[in-house]
C-alpha positions in Angstrom: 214.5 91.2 23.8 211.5 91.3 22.4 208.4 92.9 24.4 205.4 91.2 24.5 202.3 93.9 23.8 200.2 92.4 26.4 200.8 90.4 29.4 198.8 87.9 31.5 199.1 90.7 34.1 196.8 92.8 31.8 193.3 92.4 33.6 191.4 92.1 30.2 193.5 89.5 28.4 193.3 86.9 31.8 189.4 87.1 32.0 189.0 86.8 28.6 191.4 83.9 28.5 190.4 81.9 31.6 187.2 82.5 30.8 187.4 81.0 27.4 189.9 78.3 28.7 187.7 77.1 32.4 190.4 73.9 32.0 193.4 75.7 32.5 191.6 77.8 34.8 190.6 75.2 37.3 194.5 73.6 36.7 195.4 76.7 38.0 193.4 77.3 40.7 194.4 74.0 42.0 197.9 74.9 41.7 197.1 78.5 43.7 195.6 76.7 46.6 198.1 73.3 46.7 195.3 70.8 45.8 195.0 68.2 42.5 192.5 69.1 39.7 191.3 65.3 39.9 189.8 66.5 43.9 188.1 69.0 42.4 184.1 68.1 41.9 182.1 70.9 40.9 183.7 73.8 39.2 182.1 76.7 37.7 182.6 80.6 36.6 179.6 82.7 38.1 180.9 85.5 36.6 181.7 85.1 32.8 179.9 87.8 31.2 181.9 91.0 30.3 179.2 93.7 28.8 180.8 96.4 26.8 178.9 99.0 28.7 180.6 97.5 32.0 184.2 97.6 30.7 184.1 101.3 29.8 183.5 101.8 33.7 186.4 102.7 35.1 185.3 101.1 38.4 185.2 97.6 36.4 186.7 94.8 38.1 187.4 91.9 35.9 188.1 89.0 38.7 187.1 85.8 38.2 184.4 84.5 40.8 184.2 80.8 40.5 182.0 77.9 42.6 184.5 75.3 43.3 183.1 72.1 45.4 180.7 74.4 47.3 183.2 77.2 48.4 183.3 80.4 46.7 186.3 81.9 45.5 187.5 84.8 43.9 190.9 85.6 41.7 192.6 88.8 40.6 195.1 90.2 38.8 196.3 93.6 40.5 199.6 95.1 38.7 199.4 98.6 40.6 200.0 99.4 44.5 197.3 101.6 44.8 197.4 102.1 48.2 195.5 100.4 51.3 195.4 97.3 48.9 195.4 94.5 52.4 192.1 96.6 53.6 190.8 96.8 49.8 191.2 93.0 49.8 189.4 92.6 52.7 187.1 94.3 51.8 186.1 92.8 48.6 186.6 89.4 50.6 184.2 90.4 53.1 181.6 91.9 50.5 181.4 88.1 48.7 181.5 86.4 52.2 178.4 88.5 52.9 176.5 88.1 49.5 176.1 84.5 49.9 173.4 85.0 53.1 170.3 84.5 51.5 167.3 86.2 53.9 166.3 84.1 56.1 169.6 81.7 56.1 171.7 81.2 59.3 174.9 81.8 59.4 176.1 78.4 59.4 174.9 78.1 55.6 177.5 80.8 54.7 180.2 79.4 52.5 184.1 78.9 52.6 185.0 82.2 51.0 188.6 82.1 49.4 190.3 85.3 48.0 193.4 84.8 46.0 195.5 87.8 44.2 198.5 87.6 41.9 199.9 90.7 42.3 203.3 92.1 40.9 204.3 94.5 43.3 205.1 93.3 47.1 203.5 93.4 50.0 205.0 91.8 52.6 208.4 91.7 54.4 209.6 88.4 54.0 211.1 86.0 50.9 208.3 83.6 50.2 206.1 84.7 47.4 203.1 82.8 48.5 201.0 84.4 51.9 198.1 83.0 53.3 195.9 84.5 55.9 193.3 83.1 58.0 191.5 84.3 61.5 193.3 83.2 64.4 193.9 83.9 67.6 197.1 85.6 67.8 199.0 83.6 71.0 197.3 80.0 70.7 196.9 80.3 66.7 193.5 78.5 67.1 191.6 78.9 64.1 188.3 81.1 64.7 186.4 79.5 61.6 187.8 78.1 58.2 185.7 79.9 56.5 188.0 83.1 55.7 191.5 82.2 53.5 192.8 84.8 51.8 195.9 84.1 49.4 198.7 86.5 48.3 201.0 85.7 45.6 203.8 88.4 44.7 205.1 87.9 41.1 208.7 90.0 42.5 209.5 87.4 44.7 209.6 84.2 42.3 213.2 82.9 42.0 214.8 83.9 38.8 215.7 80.4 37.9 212.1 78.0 37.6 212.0 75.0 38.8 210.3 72.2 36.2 208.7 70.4 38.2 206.8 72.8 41.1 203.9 73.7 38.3 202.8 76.8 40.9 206.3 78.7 40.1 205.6 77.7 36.2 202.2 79.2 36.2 203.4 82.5 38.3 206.5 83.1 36.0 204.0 82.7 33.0 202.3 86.1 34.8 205.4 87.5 35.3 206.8 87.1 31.7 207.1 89.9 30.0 209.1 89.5 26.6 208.8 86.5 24.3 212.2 84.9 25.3 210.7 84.4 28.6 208.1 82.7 26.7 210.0 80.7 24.8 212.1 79.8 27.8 208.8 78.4 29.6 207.8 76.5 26.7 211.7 74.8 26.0 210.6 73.1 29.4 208.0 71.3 27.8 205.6 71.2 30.3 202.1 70.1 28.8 200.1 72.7 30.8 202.4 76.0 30.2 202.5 74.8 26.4 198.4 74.5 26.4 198.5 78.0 28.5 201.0 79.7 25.7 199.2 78.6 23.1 196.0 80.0 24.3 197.7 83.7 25.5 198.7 83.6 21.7 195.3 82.8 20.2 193.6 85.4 22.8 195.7 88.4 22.6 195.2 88.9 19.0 191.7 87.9 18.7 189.3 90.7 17.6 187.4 90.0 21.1 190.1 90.8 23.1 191.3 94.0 21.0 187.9 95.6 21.2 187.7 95.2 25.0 191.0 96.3 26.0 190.2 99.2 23.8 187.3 99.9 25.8 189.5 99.1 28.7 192.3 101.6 27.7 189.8 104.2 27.0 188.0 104.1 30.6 191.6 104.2 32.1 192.6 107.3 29.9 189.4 108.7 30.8 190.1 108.5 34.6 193.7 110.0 33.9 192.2 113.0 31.9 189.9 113.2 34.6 192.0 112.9 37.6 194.6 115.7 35.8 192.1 118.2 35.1 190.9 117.3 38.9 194.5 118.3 39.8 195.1 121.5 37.4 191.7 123.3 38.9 192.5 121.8 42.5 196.5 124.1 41.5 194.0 127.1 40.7 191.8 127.3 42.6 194.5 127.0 45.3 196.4 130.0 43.7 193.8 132.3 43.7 192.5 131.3 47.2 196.0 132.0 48.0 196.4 135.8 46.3 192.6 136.6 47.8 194.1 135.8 51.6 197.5 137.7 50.6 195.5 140.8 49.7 193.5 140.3 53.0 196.5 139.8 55.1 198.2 142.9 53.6 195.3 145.3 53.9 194.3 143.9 57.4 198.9 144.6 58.3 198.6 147.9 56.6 195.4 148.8 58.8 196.9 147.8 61.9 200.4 149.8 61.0 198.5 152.8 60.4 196.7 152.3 63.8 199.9 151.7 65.1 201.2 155.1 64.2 198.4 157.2 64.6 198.7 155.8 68.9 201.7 156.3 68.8 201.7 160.2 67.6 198.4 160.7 70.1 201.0 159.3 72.8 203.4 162.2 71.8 200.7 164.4 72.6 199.4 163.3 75.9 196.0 161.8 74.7 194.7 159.2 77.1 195.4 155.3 76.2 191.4 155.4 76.7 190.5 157.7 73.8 193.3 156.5 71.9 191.8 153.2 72.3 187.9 154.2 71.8 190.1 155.9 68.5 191.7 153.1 66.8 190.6 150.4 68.4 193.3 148.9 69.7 193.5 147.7 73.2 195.0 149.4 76.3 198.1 146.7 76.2 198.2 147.2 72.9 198.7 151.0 73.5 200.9 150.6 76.5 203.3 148.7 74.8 204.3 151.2 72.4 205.2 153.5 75.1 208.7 154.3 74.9 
């Protein structure tokens, strides 16, 4: 088997590909949400540019936002479980839903706002790949507005063997590939689409463009790694020498109290009064009873 150096799962090479390719993109965004390319009207990236500056950021996200017949609608890549991804996705849905209100527009005027992530980890307990969510009332189902769609698709869950003719599996397993025989399988099929997709993954991921921002890419992400384990190694410090400074407090504070402890105890011996044995070591008169034999 022969691994492929970079994937369509790598965040870099699929904006700079879809970006450079809007054709295949809007064939597979019709594919992602079950319509034809032919009912799409107007289709366009709002986000294409990719400054240099913005891709050393480790806080880059490099979605695609795209206009599509009036509805916006956003599409990721996510390869990682990072943790609280469902509320991170809402989130990020809920930030572009908001965005559109222009001051002074009602509420009416807001958009259909469509959020669809390929992600190869999974998510949910069930056997399709594909989820859909939408707000509805939980008993009747009755759909609060149509406005909110939010669209799963977990790479794990395809079938191992492709079907030929359901295009949506075809694009999915072209995510999922990760060694050129998978490739090469995909393109024996000769399917028109996955060849023109192939083709351009092989133009784009060893184009000079590409190379120079995953580099910048890789850099930000080693960046955040350094950072996050010299976070960790002082956090480890820190914790150890908080630790010895309340262990040499503890002792001293025992070793007080046991030499309290023994000097009542020898005043008891000689008949001293739990009072001014008290008033002397300041200990309390329980304290001082209970060491009375």
């Amino acid at each position: 088997m022969t691994k492929l150096e970079y994937t369509l799962k790598n965040d870099t090479l699929f904006k700079v590909l879809f970006v450079k390719y809007p054709d295949l993109l809007k064939k597979l965004v019709a594919e992602l949400l079950g319509i034809t390319v032919k009912s799409i009207g107007q289709f366009e990236i709002t986000n294409s540019e990719m400054p240099p500056e913005s891709l050393g950021d480790k806080f880059c996200r490099l979605d695609i936002n795209m206009t599509i017949d009036g509805q916006r609608v956003d599409l990721e890549i996510q390869v990682r479980d990072e943790g609280d991804f469902p509320e991170r996705s809402l989130y990020l849905w809920a930030r572009e839903y908001s965005s559109a209100l222009k001051d002074g527009g009602k509420y009416a005027e807001l958009p259909r706002t469509i959020f669809i992530s390929i992600v190869d980890f999974p998510m949910f307990d069930c056997d399709e790949f594909h989820s859909e969510f939408r707000a509805l009332e939980v008993t009747r189902h009755t759909e609060l507005t149509d406005k909110m769609s939010m669209h799963y698709f977990e790479l794990p869950k395809l079938p191992k063997s492709v079907n030929k003719n359901d295009k949506l599996q075809l694009w999915l397993a072209l995510f999922k590939a990760e060694t050129e025989e998978e490739l090469k399988k995909i393109e024996a099929l000769e399917v028109p689409e996955m060849e023109q997709a192939i083709s351009a993954y092989r133009s784009v991921s060893v184009s000079p463009e590409f190379k120079e921002m995953e580099r910048l890419r890789s850099k930000a992400r080693h960046d955040e790694a350094q950072a996050l384990y010299h976070a960790e190694r002082m956090g480890i410090q820190q914790g150890i020498q908080q630790g010895m400074e309340r262990g040499m407090q503890q002792g001293i504070q025992r070793g007080m109290t046991a030499g309290k402890i023994t000097i009542a105890r020898n005043a008891l011996k000689m008949n001293i009064p739990i009072d001014d044995i008290a008033k002397l070591t300041n200990l309390t008169p329980e304290e001082i009873e209970s060491l009375i034999p």
